[in-house]
C-alpha positions as CSV (number, residue, x, y, z in Angstrom):
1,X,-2.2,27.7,-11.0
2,X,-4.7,28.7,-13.6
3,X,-7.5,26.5,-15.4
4,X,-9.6,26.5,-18.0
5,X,-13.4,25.5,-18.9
6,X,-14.9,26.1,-15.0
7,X,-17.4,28.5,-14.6
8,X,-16.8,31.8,-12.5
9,X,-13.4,32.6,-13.5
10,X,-12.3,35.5,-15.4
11,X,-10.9,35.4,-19.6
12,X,-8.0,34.2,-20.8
13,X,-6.0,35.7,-23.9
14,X,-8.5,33.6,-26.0
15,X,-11.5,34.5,-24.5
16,X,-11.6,31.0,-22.5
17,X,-12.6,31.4,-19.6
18,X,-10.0,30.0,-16.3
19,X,-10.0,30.0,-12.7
20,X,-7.2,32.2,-10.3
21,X,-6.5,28.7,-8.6
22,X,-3.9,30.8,-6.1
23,X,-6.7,33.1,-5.5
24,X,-9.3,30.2,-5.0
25,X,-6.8,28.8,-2.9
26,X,-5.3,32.0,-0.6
27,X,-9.6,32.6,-0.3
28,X,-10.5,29.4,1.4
29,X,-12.3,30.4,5.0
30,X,-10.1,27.1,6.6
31,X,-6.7,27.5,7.6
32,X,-4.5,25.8,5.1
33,X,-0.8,24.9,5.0
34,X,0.6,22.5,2.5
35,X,3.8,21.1,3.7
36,X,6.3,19.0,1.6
37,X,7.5,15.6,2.5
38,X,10.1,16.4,4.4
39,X,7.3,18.9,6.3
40,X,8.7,22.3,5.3
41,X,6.2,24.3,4.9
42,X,5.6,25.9,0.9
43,X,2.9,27.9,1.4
44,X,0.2,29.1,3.5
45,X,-3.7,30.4,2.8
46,X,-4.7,33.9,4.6
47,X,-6.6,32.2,7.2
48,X,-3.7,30.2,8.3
49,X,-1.8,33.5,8.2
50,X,-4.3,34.7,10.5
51,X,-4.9,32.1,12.9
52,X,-1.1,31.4,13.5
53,X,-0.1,34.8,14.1
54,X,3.1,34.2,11.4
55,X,3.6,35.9,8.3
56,X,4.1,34.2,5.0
57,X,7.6,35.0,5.1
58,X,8.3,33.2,8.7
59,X,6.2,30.3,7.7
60,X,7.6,29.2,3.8
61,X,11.0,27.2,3.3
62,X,10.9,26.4,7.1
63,X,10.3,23.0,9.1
64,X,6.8,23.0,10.6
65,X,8.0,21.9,13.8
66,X,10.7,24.3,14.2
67,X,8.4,27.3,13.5
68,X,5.9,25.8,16.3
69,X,7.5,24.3,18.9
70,X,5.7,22.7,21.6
71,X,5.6,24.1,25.0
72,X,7.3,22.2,27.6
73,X,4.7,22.3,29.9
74,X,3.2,19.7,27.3
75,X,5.4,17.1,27.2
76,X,5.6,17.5,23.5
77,X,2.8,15.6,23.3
78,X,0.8,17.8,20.8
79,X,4.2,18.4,18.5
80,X,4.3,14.2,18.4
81,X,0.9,13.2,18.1
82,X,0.9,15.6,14.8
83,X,4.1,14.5,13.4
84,X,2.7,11.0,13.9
85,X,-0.5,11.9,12.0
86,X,1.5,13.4,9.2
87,X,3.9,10.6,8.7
88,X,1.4,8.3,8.4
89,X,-0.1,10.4,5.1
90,X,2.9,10.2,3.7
91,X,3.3,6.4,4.6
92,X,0.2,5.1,3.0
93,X,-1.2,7.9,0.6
94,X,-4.3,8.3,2.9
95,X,-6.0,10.9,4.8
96,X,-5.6,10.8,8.1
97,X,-8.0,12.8,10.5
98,X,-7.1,13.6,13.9
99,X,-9.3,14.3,17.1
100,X,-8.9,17.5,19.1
101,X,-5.4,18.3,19.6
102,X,-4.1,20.2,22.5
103,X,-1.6,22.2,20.7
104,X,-0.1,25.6,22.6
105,X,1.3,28.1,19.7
106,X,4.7,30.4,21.3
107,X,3.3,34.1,21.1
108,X,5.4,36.0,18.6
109,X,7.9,38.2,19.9
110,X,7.7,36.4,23.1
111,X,10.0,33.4,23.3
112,X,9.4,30.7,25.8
113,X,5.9,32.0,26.0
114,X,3.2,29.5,25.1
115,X,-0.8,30.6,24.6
116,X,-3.1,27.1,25.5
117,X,-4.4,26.6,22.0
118,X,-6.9,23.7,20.8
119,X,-7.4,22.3,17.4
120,X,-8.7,20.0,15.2
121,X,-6.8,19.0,12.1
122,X,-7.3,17.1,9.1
123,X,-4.0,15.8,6.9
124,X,-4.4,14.5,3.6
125,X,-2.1,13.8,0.3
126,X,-1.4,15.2,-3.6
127,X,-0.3,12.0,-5.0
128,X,1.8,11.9,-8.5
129,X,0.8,9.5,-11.4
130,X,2.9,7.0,-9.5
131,X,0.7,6.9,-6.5
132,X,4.1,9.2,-4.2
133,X,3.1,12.0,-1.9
134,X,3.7,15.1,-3.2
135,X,2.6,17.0,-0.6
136,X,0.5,17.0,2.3
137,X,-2.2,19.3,2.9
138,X,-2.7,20.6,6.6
139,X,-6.0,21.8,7.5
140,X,-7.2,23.3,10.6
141,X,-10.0,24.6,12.3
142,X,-9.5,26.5,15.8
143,X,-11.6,25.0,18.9
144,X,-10.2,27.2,21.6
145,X,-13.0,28.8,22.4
146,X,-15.3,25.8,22.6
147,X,-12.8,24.0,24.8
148,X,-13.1,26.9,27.2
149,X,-16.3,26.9,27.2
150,X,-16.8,23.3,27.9
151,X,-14.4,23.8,31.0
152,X,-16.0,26.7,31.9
153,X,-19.6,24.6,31.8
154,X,-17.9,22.1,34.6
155,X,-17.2,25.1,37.0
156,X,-20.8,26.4,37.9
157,X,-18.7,29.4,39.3
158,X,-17.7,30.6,35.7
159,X,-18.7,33.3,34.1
160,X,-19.1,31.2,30.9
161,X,-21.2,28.9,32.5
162,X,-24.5,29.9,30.3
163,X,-23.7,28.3,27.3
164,X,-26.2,26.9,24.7
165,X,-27.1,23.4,24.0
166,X,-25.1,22.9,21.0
167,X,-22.0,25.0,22.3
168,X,-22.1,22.0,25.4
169,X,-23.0,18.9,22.5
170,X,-20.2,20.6,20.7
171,X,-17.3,21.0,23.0
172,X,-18.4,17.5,24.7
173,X,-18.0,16.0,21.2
174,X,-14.5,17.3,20.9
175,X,-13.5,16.4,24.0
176,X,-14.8,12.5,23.2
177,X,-12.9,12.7,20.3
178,X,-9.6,12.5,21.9
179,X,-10.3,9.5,23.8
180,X,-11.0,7.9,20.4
181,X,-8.0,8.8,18.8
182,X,-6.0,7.3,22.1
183,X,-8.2,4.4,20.8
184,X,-7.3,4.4,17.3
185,X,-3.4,4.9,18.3
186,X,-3.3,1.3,20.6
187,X,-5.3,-0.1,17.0
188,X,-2.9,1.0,14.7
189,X,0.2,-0.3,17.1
190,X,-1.8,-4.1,17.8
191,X,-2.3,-4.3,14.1
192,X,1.4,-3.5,13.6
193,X,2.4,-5.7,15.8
194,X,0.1,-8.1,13.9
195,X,1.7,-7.2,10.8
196,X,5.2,-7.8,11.7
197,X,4.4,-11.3,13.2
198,X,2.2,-12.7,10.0
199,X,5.5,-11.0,7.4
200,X,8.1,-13.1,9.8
201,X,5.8,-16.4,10.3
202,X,5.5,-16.1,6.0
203,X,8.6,-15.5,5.2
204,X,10.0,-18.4,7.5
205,X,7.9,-20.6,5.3
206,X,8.8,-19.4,2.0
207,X,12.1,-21.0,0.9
208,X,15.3,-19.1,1.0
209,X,15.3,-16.3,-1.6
210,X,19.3,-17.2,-1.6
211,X,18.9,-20.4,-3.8
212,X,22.4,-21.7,-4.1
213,X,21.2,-24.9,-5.9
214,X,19.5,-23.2,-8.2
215,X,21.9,-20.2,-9.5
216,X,19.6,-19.7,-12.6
217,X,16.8,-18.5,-10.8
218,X,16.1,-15.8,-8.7
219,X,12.8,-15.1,-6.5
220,X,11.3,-11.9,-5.1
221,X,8.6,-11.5,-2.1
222,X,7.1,-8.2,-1.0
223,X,4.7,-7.6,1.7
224,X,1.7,-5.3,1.2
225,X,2.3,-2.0,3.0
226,X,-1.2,-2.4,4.6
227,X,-1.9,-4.7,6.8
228,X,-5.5,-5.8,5.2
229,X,-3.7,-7.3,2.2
230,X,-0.2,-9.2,3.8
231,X,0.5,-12.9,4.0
232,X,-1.5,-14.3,1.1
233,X,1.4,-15.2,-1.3
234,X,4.1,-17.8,-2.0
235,X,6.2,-19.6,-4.5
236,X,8.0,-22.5,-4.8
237,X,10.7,-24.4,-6.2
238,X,11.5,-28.0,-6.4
239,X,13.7,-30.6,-8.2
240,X,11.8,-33.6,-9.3
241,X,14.7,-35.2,-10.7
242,X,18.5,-34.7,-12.5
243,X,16.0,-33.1,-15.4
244,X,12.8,-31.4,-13.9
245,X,12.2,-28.5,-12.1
246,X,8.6,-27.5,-10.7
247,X,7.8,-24.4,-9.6
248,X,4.7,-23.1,-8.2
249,X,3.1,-19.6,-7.0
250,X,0.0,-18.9,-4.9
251,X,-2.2,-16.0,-3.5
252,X,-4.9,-17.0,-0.8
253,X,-7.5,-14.6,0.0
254,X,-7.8,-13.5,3.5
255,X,-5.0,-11.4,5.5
256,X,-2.9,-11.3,8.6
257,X,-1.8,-14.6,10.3
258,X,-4.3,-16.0,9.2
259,X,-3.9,-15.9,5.7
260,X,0.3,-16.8,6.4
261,X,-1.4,-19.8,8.2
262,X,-3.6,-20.7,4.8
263,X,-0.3,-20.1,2.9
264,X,1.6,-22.3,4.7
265,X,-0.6,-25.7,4.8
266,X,-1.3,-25.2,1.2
267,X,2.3,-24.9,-0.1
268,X,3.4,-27.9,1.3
269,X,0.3,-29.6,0.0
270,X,1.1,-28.9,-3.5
271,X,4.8,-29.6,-2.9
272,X,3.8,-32.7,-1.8
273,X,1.3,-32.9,-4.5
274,X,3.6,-32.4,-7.4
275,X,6.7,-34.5,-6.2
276,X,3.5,-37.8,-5.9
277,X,2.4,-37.1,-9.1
278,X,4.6,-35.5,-11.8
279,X,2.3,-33.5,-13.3
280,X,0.8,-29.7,-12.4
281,X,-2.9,-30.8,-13.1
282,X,-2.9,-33.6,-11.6
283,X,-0.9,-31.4,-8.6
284,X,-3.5,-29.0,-8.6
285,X,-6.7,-31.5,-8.7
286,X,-5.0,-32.8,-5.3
287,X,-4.6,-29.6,-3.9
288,X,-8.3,-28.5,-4.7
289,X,-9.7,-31.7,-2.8
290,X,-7.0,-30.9,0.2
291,X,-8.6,-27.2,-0.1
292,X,-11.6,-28.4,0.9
293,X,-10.7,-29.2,4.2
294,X,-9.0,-26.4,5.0
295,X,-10.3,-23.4,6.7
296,X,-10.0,-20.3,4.9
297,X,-8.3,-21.8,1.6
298,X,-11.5,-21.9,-0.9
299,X,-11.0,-19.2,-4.0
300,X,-7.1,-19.3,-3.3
301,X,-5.5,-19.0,-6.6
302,X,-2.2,-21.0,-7.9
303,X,0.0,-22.0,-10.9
304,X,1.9,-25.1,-11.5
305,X,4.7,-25.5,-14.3
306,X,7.1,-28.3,-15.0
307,X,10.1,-27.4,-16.6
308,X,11.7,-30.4,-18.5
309,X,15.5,-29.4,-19.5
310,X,16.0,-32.3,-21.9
311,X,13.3,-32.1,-23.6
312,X,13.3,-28.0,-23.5
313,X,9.5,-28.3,-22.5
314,X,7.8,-26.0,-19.8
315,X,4.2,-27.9,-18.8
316,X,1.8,-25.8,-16.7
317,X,-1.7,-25.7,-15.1
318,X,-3.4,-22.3,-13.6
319,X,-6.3,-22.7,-10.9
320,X,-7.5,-19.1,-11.4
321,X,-4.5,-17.5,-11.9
322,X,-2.5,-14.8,-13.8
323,X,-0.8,-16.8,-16.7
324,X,2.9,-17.4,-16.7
325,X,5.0,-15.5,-19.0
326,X,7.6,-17.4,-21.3
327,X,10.5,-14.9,-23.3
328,X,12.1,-16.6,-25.9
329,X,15.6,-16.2,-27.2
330,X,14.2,-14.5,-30.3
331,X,13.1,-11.2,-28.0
332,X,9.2,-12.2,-28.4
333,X,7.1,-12.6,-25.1
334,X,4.7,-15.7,-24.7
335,X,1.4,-15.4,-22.4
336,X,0.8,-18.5,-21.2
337,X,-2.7,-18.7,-20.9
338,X,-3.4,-22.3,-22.6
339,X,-4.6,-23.3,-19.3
340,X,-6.8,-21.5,-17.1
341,X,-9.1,-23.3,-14.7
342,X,-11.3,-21.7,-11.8
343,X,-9.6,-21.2,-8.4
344,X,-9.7,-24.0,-5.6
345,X,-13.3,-24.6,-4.6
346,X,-15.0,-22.5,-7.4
347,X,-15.9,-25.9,-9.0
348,X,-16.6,-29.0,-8.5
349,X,-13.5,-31.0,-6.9
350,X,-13.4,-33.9,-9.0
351,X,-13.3,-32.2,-12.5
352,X,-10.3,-32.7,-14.8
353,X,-8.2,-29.7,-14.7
354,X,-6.5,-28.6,-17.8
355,X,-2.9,-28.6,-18.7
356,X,-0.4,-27.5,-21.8
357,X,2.7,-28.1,-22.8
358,X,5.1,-25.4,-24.6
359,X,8.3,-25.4,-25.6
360,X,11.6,-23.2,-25.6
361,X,15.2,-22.5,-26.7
362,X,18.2,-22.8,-24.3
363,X,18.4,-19.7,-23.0
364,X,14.8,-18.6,-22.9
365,X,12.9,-17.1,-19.4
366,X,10.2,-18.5,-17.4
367,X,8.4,-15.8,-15.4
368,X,5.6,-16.8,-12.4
369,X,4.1,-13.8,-10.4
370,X,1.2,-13.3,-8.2
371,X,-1.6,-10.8,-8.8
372,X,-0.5,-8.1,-6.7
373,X,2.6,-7.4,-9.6
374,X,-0.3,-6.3,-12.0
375,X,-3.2,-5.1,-10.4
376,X,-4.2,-1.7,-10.1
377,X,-7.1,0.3,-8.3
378,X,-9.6,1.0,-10.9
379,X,-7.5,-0.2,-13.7
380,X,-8.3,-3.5,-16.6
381,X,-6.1,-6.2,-15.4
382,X,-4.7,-7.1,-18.8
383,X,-2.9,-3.9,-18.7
384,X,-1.1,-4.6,-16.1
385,X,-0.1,-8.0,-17.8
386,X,1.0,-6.0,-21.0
387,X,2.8,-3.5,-18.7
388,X,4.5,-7.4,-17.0
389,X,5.0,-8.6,-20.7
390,X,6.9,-5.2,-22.1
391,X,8.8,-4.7,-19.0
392,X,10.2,-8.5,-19.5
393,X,10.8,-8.0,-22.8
394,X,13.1,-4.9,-22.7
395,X,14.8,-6.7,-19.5
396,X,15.2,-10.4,-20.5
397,X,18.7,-10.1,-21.6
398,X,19.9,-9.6,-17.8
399,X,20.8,-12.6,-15.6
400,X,17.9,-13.3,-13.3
401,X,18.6,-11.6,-10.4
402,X,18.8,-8.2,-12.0
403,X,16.4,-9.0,-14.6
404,X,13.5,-9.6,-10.9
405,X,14.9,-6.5,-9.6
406,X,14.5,-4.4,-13.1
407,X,11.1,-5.8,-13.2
408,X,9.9,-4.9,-9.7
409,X,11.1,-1.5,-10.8
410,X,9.2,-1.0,-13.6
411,X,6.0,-2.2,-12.1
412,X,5.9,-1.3,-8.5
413,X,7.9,2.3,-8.9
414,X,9.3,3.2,-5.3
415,X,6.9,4.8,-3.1
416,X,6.6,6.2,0.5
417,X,3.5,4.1,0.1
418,X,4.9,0.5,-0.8
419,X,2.7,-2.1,-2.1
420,X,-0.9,-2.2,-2.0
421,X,-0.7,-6.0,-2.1
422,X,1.5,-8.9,-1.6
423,X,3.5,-9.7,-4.2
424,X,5.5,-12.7,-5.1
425,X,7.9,-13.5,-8.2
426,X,9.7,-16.3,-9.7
427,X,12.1,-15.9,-12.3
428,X,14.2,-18.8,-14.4
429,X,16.5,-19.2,-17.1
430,X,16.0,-22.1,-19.0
């Protein structure tokens, strides 16, 4: 736990200076526990040794919960509300801070004996490269005493009665704070709720990922782990004729039911755009003027292609989208980026929207995705497209079920987190 190049650390065998991170760590004035994600506890700071009344060797290699068990008198309530608040770190990567908890500790050496105890705990996650919790820090501060106090202040017949302003702000504040976390707790269950309906109402308006008519292709949807970013997506695929296949995916901005709504009219827009006309820019010209009249569809992003198996052609338009990728028989990977216009709405309806035309070998791979395959926090986008291109090429060999699944491996790595956006894949053999 040692590093170098910080100020106020000792010397190192070079004369580089480092810092005693176990030290810095074992010498922090909050109580600390990091727990693992199965929450057994690894290791605990002196303060936490202190305030918990446990020694370091009753606390490490043992479940938190079995070590503090709630009292009965409770209902459990503390032990739950704090297993909630810790599985939802590990769930979405995010620090999660709780209001006062009401949490009685058993006195040692006295089984079945429970001391009232009030806290108020922050949880928060050490993520690997990959985004995964590693581990979940638990830190606590003890509120015992304001809590009495702020009972006592409510019984003019206390002896604690004379408290100071700030103690009474203080301990009121606390108090408030668990009516907001009751608050918080109905939120996060509506927007569940929320979240569960807009995944079912999208995915009953995708087509079936089962495809029998089309045993060459396979298709992959994912929902975004957080609700601000699900229902946005979709793809499509249609047979125009004995010889042409379109195909078609889409990401409208927005979220919730809403943006499943959005998704919806706009899909069957451009399937009924491209089946009237033949062609994906003059599919997507239609769609931008339908757009228009839609609530909530401006900026939405889309690609059309056009496979033609005679001629071994794949035609395609993008309205603001990621480009296509196209891996020929020959191992090399083709960006298809030949033409790129701006989303629906971001210009003017009636201009000419640009299409290409490449062509392929029997045996090649047509691969259509939506953003949230690629993009990263903080992160250039084109990497995430060479990441999509490399991952392709190793992988094209595989039929086109496995070759999706080897690809959603390699670029959304499996995580207590999930997704941080829809995402949405089409892949063909041509």
């Amino acid at each position: 736990m040692n590093g170098s190049g910080a100020p106020g650390g000792g010397q190192g065998p070079a004369g580089e200076s480092y810092i005693d991170f176990a030290e810095v760590f074992q010498s922090l004035p909050s109580p600390v526990l990091l727990l693992t994600p199965g929450l057994v506890m690894l290791d605990a700071n002196r303060a936490y040794v202190k305030v918990s009344g446990r020694g370091l060797d009753e606390l490490r290699g043992r479940s938190v919960f079995d070590v503090f068990p709630d009292s009965p008198a409770d209902r459990r309530e503390g032990a739950r509300t704090l297993r909630a608040s810790l599985e939802r770190v590990l769930a979405t990567g995010e620090r999660d801070t709780m209001a006062l908890q009401k949490y009685d500790v058993e006195v040692p050496g006295g089984p079945g004996v429970f001391e009232e105890r009030y806290w108020s705990p922050v949880n928060f996650p050490v993520l690997d490269g990959d985004g995964r919790v590693t581990l979940v820090v638990h830190r606590v501060e003890e509120v015992t005493e304001l809590v009495r106090a702020r009972q006592a202040a409510n019984d003019p017949g206390d002896a604690f009665a004379t408290l100071s302003r700030e103690d009474t702000m203080t301990a009121d504040l606390l108090t408030r704070s668990q009516e907001l976390q009751e608050l918080n707790e109905r939120l996060r269950e509506a927007h569940a709720r929320s979240h569960e309906v807009a995944v079912t109402l999208q995915r009953a308006m995708l087509p079936g990922t089962a495809l029998p008519r089309h045993p060459f292709a396979a298709v992959r949807y994912r929902p975004a782990a957080s609700f601000l970013h699900v229902c946005g997506d979709w793809y499509d695929l249609i047979d125009l004729d004995a010889d042409r296949l379109a195909t078609a995916v889409g990401d409208v901005v927005g979220h919730g039911l809403e943006a499943a709504g959005v998704m919806g009219q706009l899909r069957s827009a451009l399937s009924a755009a491209i089946r009237a006309t033949g062609w994906p820019a003059a599919a997507l010209t239609t769609l931008a003027e339908h757009a228009r009249t839609v609530e909530g569809a401006l900026a939405t992003s889309a690609v059309q292609a056009v496979v033609d198996r005679v001629g071994h052609t794949v035609t395609y338009s993008c309205a603001g989208h990621p480009p296509p990728l196209l891996a020929h028989v020959d191992g090399s990977v083709e960006i298809l980026d030949g033409a790129t216009d701006p989303p629906l709405g971001a210009c003017d309806a009636a201009m000419s929207r640009g299409e290409a035309t490449v062509g392929y070998a029997p045996g090649a791979t047509l691969v259509l995705y939506t953003d949230g395959l690629i993009e990263r926090r903080g992160e250039d986008i084109d990497l995430g497209l060479r990441r999509l291109a490399d991952s392709v090429e190793r992988h094209q060999a595989l039929d086109p079920e496995l070759l999706a699944d080897a690809v959603l491996a390699d670029l959304l790595p499996a995580s207590r987190r999930g997704p941080d956006d829809d995402t949405a894949l089409v892949v063909i053999r041509l």
